[in-house]
C-alpha positions in Angstrom: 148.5 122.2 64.4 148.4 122.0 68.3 145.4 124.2 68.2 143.5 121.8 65.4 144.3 119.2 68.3 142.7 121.2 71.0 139.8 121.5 69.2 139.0 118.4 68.0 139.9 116.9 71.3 137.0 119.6 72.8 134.7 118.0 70.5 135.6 114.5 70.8 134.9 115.0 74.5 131.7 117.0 74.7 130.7 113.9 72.1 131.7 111.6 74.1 129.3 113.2 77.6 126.7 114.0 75.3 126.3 110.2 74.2 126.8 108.6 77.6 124.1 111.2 79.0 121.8 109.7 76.5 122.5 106.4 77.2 121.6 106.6 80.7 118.2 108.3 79.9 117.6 105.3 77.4 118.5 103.0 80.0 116.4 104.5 82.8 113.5 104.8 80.4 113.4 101.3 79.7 113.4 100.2 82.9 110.6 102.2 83.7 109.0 100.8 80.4 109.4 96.8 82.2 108.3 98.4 85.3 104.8 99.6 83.9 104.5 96.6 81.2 104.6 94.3 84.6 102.2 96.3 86.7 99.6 96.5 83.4 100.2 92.6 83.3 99.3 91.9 87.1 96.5 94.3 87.1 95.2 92.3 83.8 95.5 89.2 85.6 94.0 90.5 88.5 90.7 91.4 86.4 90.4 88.7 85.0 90.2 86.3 87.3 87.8 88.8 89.4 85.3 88.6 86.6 86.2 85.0 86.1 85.5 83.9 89.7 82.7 82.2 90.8 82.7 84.3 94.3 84.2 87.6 95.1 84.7 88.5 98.7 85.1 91.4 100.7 87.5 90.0 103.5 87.1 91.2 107.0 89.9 93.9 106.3 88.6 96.4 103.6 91.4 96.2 101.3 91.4 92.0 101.2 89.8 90.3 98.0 89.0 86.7 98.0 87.9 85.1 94.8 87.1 81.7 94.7 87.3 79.6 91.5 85.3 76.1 90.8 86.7 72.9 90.5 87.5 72.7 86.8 88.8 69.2 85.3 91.1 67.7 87.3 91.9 71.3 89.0 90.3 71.1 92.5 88.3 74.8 93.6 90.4 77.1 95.2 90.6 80.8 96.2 92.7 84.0 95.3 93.4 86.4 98.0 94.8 90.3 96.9 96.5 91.7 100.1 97.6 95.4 99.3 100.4 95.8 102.3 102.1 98.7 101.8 102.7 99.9 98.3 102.8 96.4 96.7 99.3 93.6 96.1 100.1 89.8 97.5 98.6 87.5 95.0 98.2 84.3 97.3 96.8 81.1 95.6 94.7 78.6 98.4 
C-alpha cells in the first residue's frame, strides 16, 4: 500500500511541474502576443496618417517625420511628429 502511495504521489507531482511549466509558457506567449498586436497597431496608425497627410517632412534630424494635416470641420490643421529615440517612436500631436 505505502508503495501505491509513493507512486501516485511521484505522479501527482511531476503533474503538477509539468502543468505549471505550461502555464508560464502560455502566459509569456500571450504577452508577447499584446506586445506585437500593439506595435502592428501603432505602425498602422502611423501609415495611415503618412499617406493621409497633406505634407510629409523630413525634419532636420534624419530619423524626424512631420506630417501635417488640414483643417477639417471644426478640427484646426495640425502636425504629427515620429521621433525614434532609442528603441521606442514618440508620436507627438501639434
Amino acid at each position: 500500500m505505502m508503495v501505491v502511495v509513493v507512486i501516485l504521489g511521484l505522479i501527482v507531482l511531476a503533474l503538477v511541474i509539468f502543468f505549471t511549466g505550461g502555464i508560464k509558457f502560455w502566459g509569456a506567449g500571450q504577452s508577447q502576443l499584446a506586445a506585437q498586436r500593439n506595435a502592428r497597431q501603432a505602425m498602422d496608425r502611423m501609415v495611415r496618417e503618412i499617406r493621409e497627410g497633406k505634407n510629409v517632412i523630413n525634419g532636420l534630424d534624419d530619423d524626424i517625420i512631420v506630417v501635417s494635416f488640414p483643417a477639417l470641420g471644426s478640427e484646426l490643421d495640425y502636425n504629427v511628429t515620429y521621433d525614434p529615440s532609442g528603441t521606442t517612436i514618440v508620436r507627438i500631436k501639434n
